[in-house]
Backbone as a printed PyTorch tensor [residue, N CA C, xyz], in Angstrom:
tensor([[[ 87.6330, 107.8110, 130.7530],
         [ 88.5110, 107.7410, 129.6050],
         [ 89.5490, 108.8550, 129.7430]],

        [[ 90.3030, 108.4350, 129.6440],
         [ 91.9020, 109.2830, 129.9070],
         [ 91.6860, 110.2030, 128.4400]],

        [[ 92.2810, 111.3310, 128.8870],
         [ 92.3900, 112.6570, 127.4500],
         [ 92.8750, 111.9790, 126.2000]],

        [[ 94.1170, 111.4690, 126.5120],
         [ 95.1230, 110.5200, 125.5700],
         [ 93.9160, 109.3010, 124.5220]],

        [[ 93.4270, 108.8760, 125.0940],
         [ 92.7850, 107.5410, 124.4580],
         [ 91.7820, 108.0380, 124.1990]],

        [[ 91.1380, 109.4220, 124.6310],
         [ 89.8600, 109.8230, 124.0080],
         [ 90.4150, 110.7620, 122.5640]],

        [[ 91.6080, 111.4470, 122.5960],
         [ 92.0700, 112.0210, 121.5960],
         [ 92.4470, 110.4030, 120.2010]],

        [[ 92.8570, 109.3930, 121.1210],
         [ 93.1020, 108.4630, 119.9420],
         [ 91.8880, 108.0070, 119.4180]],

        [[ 90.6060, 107.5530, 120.0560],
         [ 89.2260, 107.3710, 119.6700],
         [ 88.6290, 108.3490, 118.7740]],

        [[ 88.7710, 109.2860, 118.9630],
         [ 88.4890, 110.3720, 118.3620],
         [ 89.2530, 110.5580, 116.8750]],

        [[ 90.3800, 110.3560, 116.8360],
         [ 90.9510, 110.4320, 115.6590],
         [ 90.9580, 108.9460, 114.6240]],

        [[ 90.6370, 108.0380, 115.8100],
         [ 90.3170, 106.3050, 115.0660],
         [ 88.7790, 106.5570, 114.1200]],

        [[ 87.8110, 107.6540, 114.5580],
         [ 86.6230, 107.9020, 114.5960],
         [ 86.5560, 109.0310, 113.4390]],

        [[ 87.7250, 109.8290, 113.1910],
         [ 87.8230, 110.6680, 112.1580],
         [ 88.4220, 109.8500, 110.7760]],

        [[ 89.1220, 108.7780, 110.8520],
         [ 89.9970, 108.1640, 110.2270],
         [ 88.8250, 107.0620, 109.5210]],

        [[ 87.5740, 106.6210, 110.0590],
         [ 86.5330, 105.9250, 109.8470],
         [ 85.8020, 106.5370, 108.8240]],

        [[ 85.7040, 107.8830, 109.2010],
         [ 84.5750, 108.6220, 108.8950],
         [ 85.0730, 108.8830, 107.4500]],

        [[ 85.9290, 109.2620, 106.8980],
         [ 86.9410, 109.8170, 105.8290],
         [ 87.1310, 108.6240, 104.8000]],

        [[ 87.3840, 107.0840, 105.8040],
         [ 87.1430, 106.0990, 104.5940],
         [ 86.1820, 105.6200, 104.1790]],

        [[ 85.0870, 105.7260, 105.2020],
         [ 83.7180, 105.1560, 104.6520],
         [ 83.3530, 105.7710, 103.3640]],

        [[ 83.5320, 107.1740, 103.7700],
         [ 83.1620, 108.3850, 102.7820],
         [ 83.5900, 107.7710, 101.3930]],

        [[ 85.1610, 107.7430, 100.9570],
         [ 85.9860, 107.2830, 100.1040],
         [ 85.3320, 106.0860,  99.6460]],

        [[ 85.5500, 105.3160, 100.3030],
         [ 84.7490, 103.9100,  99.8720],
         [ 83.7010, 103.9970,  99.5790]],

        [[ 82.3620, 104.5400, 100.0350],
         [ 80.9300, 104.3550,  98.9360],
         [ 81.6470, 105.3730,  98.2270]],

        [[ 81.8690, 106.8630,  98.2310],
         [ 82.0510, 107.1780,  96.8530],
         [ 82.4980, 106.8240,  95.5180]],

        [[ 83.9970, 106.2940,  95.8780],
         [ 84.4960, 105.0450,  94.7660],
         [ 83.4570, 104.1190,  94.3280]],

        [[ 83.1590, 103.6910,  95.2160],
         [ 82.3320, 102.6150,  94.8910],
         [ 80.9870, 102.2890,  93.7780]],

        [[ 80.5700, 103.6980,  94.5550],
         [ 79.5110, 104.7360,  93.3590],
         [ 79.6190, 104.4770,  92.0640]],

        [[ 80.9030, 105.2910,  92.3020],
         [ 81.3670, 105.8440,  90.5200],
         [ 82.0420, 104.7910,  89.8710]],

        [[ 82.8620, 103.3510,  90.2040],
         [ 83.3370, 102.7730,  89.8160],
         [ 81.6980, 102.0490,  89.2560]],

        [[ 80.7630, 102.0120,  89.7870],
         [ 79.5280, 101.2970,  89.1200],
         [ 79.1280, 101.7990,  87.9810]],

        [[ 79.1210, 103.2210,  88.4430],
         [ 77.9830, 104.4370,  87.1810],
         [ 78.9510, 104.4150,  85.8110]],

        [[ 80.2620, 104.3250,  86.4540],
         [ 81.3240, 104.7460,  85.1270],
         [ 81.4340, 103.2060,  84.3540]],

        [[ 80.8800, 102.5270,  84.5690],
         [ 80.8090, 100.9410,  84.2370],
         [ 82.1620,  99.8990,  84.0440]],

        [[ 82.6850, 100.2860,  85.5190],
         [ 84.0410,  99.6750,  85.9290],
         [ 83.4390,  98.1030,  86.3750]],

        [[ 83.1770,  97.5900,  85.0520],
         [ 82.4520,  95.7810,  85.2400],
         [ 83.1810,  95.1190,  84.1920]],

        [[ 84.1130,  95.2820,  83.4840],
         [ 83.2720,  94.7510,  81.9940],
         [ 84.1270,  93.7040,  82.2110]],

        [[ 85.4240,  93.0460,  83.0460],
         [ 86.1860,  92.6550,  83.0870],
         [ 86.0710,  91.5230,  84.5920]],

        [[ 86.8120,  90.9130,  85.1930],
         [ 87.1130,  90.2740,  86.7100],
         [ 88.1830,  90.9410,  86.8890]],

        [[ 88.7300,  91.8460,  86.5010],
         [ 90.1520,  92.5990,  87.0050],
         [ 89.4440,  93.6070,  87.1780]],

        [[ 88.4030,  94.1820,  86.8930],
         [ 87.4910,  95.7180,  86.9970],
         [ 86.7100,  95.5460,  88.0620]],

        [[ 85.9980,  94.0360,  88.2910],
         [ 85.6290,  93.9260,  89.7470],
         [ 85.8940,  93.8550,  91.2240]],

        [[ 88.1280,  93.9040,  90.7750],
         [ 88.3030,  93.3350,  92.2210],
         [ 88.5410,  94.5760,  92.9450]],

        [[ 88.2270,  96.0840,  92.6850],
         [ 88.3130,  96.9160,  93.8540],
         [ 86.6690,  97.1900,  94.5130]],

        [[ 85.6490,  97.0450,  93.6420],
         [ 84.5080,  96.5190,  93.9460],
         [ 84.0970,  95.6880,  94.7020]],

        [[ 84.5890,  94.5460,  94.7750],
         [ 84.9910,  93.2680,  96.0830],
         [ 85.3510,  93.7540,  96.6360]],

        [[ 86.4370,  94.5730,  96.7380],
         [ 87.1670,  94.7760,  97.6840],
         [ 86.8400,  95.5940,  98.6480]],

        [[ 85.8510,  96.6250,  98.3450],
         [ 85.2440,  97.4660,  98.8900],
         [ 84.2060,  96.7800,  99.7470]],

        [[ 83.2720,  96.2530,  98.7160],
         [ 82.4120,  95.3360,  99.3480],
         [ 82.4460,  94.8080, 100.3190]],

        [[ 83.3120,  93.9870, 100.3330],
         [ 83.9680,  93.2740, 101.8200],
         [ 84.5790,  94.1390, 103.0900]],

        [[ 84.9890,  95.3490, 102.6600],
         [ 85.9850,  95.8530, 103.5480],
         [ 84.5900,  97.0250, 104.9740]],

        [[ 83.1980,  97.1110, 103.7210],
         [ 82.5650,  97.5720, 104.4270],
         [ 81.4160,  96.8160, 105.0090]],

        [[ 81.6510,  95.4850, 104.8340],
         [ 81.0330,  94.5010, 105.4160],
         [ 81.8090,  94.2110, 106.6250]],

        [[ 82.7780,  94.0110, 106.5230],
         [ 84.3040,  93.9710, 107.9080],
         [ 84.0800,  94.9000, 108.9340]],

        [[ 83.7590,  96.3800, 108.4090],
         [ 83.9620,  96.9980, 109.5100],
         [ 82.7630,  97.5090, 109.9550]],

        [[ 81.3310,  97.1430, 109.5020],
         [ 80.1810,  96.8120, 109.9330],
         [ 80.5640,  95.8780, 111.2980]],

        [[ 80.6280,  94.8760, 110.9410],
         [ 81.2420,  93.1810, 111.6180],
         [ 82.1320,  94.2460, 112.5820]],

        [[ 83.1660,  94.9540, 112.4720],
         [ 84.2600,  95.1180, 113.7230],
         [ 83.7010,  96.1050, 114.3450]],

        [[ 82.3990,  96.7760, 113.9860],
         [ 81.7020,  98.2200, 115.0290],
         [ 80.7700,  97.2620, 115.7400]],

        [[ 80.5520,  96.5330, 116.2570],
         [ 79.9140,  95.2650, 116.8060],
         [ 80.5400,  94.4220, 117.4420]],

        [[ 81.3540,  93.9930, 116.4910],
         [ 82.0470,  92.6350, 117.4460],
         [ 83.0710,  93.1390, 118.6160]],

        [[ 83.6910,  94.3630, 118.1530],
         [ 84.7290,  94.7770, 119.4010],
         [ 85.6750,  93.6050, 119.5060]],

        [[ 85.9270,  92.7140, 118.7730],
         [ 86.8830,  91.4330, 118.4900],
         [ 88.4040,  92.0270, 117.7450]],

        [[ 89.2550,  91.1520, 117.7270],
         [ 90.3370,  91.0610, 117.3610],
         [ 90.3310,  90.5270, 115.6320]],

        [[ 89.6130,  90.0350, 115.5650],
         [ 88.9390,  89.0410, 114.3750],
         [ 88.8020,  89.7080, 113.1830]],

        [[ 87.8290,  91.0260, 113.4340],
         [ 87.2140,  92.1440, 112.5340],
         [ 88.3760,  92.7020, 112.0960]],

        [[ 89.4700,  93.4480, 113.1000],
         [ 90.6190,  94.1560, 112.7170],
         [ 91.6450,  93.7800, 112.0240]],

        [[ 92.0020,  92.2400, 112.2210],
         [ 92.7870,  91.6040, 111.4500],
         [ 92.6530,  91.3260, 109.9450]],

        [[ 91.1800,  90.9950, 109.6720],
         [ 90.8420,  91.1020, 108.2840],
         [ 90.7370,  92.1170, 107.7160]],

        [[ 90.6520,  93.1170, 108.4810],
         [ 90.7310,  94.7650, 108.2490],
         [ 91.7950,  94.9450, 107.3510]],

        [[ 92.8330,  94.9340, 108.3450],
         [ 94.5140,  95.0020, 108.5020],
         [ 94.6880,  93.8490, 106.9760]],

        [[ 94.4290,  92.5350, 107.0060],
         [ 94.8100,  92.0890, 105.3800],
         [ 93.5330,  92.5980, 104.1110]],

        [[ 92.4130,  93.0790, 104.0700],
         [ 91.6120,  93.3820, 103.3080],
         [ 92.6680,  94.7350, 102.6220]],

        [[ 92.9160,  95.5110, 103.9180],
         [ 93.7600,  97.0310, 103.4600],
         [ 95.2650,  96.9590, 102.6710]],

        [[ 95.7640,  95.6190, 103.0790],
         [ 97.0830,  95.4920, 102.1790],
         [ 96.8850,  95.1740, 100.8800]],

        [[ 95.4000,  94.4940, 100.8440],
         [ 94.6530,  93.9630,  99.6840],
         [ 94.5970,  95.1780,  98.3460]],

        [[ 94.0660,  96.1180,  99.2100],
         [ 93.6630,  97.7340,  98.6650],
         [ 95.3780,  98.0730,  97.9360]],

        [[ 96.1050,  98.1970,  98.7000],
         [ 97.5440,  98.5320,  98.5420],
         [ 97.8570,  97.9840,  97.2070]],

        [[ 97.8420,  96.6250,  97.1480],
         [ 98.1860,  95.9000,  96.1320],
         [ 97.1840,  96.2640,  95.1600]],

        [[ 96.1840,  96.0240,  94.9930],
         [ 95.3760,  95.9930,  93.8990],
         [ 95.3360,  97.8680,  93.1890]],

        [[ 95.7910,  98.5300,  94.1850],
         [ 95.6130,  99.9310,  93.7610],
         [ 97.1000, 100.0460,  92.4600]],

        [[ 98.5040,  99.1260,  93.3750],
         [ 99.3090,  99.1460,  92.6210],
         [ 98.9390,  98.6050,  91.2570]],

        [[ 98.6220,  97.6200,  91.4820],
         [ 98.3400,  96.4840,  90.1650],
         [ 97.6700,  96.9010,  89.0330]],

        [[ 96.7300,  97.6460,  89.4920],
         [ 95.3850,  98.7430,  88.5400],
         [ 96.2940,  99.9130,  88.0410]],

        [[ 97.1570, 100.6460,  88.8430],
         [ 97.7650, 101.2570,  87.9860],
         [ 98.6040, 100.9620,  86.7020]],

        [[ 99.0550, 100.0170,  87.1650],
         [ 99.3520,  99.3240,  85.5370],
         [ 99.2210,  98.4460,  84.6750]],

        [[ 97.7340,  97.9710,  84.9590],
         [ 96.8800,  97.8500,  83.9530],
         [ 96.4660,  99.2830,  83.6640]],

        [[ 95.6820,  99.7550,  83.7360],
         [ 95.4340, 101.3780,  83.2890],
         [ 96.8590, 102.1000,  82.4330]],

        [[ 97.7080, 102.3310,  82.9850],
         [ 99.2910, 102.1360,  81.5930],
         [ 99.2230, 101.8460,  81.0410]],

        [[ 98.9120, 100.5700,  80.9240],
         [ 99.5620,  99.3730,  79.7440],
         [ 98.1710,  99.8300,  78.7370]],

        [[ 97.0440,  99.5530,  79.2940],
         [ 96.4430, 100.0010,  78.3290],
         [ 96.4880, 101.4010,  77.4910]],

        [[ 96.3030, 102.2160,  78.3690],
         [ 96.7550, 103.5650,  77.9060],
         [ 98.2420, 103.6800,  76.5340]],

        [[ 99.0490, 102.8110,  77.2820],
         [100.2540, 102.4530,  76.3580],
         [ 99.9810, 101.8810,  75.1020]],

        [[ 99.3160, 100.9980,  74.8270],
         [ 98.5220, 100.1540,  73.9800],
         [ 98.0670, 100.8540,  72.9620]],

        [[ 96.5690, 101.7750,  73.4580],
         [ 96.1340, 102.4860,  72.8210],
         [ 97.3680, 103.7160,  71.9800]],

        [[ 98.3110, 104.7640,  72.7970],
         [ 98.8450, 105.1010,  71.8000],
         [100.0860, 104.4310,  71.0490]],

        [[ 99.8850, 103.4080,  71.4900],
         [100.5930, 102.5930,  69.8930],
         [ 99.8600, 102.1830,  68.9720]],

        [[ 99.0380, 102.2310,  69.5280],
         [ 97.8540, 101.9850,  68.1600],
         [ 97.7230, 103.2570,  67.1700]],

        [[ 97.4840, 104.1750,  67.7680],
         [ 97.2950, 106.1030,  67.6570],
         [ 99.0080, 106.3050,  66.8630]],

        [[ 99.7040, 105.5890,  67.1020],
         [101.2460, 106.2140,  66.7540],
         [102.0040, 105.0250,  66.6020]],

        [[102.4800, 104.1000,  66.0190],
         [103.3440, 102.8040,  66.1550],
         [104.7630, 103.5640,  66.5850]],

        [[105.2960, 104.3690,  65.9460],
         [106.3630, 104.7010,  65.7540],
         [107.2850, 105.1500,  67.6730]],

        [[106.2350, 105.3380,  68.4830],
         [106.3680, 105.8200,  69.7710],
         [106.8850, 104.7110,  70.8750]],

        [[107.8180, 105.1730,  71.3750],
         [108.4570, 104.1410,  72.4110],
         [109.4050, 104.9670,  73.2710]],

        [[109.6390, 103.9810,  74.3800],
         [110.5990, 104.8150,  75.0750],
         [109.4580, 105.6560,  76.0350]],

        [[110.6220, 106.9480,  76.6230],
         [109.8160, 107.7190,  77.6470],
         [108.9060, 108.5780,  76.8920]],

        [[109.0780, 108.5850,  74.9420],
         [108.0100, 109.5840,  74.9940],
         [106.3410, 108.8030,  74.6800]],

        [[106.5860, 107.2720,  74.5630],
         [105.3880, 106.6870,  74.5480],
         [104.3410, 106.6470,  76.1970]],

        [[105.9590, 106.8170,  76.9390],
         [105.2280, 106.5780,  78.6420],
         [104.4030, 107.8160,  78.5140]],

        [[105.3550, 109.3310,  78.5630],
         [104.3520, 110.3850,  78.1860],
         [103.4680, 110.7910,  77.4570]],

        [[103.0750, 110.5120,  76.6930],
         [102.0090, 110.2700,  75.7090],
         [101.3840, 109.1750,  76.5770]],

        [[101.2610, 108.4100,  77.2010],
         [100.5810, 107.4980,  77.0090],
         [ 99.3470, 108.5380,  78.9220]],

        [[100.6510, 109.0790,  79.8810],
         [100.3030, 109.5090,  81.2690],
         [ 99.2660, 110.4260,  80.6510]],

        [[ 99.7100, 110.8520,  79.3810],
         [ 99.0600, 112.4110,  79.4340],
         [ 97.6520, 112.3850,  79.0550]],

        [[ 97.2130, 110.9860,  77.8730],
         [ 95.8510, 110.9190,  77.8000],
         [ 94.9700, 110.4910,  78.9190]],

        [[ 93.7600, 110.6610,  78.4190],
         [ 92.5100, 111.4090,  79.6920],
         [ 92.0930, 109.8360,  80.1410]],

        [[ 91.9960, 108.8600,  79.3830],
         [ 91.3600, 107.6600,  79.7810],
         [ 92.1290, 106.3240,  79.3670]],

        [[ 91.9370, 105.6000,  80.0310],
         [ 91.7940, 105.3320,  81.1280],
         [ 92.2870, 106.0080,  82.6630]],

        [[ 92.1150, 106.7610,  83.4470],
         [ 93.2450, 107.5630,  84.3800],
         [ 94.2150, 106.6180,  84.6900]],

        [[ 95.1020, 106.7930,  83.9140],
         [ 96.4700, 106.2010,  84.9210],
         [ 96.9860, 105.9460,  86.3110]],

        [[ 96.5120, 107.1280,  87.0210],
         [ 96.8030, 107.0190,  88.2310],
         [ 95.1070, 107.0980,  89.2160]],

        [[ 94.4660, 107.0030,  88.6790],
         [ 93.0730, 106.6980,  89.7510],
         [ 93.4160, 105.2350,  90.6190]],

        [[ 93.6230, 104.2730,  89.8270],
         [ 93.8830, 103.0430,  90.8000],
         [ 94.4440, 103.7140,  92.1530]],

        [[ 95.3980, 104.7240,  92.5760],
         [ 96.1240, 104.9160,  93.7190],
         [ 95.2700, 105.4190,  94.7630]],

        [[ 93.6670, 105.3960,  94.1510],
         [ 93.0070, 105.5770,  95.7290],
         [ 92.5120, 104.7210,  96.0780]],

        [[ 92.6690, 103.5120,  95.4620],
         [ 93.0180, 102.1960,  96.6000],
         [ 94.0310, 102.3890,  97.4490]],

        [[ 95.3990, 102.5560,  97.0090],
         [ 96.7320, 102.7690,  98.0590],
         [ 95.8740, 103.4110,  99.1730]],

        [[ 95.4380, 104.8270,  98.6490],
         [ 95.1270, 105.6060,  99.5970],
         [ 94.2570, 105.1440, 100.7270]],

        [[ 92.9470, 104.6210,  99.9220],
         [ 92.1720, 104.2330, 101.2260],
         [ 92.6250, 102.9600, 101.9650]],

        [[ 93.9630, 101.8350, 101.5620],
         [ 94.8450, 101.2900, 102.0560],
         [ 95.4780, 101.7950, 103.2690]],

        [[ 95.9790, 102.3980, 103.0400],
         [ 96.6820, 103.5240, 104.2500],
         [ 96.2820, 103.8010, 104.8620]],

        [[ 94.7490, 104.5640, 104.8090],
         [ 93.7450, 104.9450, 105.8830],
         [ 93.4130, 103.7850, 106.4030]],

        [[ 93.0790, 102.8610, 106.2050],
         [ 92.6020, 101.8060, 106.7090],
         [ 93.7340, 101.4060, 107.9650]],

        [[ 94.8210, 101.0980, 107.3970],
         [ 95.9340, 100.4050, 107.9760],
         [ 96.1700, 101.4560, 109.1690]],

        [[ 95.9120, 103.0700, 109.0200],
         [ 96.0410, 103.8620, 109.7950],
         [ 94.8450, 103.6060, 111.2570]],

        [[ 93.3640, 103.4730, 110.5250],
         [ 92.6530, 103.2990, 111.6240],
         [ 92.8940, 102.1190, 112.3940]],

        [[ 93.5080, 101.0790, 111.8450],
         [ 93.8420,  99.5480, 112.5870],
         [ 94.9730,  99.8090, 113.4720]],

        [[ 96.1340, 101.0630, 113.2980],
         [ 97.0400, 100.7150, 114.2880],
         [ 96.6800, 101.1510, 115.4270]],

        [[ 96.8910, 100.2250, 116.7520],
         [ 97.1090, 100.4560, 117.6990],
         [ 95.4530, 100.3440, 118.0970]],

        [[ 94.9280,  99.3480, 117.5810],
         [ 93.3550,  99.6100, 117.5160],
         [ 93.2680,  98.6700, 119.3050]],

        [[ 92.2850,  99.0190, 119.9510],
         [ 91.5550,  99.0080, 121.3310],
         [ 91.4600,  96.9650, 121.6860]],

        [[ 91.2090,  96.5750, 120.1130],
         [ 90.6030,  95.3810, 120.0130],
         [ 91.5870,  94.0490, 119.8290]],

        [[ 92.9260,  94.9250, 119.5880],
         [ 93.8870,  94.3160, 119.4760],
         [ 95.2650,  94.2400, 120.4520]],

        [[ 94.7020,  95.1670, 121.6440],
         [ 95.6200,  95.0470, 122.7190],
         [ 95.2170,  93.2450, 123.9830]],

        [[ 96.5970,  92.7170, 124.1050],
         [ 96.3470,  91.7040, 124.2450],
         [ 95.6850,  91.6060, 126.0900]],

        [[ 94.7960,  91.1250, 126.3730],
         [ 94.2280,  91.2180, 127.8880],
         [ 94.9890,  90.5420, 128.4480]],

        [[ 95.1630,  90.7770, 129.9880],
         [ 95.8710,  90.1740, 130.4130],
         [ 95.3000,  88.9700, 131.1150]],

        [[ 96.3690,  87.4930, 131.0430],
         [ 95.6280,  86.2720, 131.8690],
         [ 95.1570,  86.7410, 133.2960]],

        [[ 93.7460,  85.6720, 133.1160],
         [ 93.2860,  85.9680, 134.6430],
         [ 93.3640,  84.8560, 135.6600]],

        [[ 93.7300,  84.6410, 136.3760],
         [ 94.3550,  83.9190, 137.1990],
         [ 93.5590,  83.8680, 138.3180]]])
């Protein structure tokens, strides 16, 4: 193994290690904190679910197959991290109009960032572990094309 491709293994291998981590932890706490009550509260739960079923499946298969669903499971993350953030707003928004009718505009947005719950911005460690993901897939071993054998 050339220095080069053992430094990229190595960092494909650090980049693993960091999302697995992320992922059961989320995963954890999205249970304990009783992130169910809804089918919009389950889909980073799925999403997880699957994504560490995938890369079970791609530390095995050494296929092209595993990485690709990787690669769309992680855009999956992207989106749904966006999407959760504003649901988490809107509700947040909701609530202090309920707390205040009179509030609109940027000082309802602020008022709304500044209370504690729902977190507004927690959805974005989907983005995050999106990114990591998409990070460990580029340029992945399993996806360089072989050459015909003749």
């Amino acid at each position: 193994m050339t220095p080069r491709l053992a430094d990229a293994t190595n960092l494909r291998r650090f980049l693993l290690l960091i999302l697995l981590t992320e992922m059961i932890g989320i995963g954890v706490e999205l249970v304990l904190s009783g992130h169910t009550e809804d089918i919009w509260q389950w889909v980073p739960l799925a999403l997880i679910l699957v994504a560490l079923l995938t890369f079970g499946w791609a530390a095995f298969a050494k296929r092209a197959a595993p990485v690709r669903i990787i690669q769309a499971l992680m855009a999956l993350f992207i989106v749904s991290g966006l999407i959760g953030t504003l649901l988490h707003y809107r509700a947040k928004a909701e609530f202090q109009m309920e707390v205040n009718p009179a509030l609109t505009g940027a000082a309802l947005f602020w008022e709304a960032m500044k209370s504690q719950a729902p977190p507004a911005l927690a959805p974005g460690v989907m983005i995050q572990m999106g990114l990591l993901g998409l990070a460990w897939a580029y340029g992945h071993p399993a996806l360089a094309k072989k050459p015909e054998e003749s």
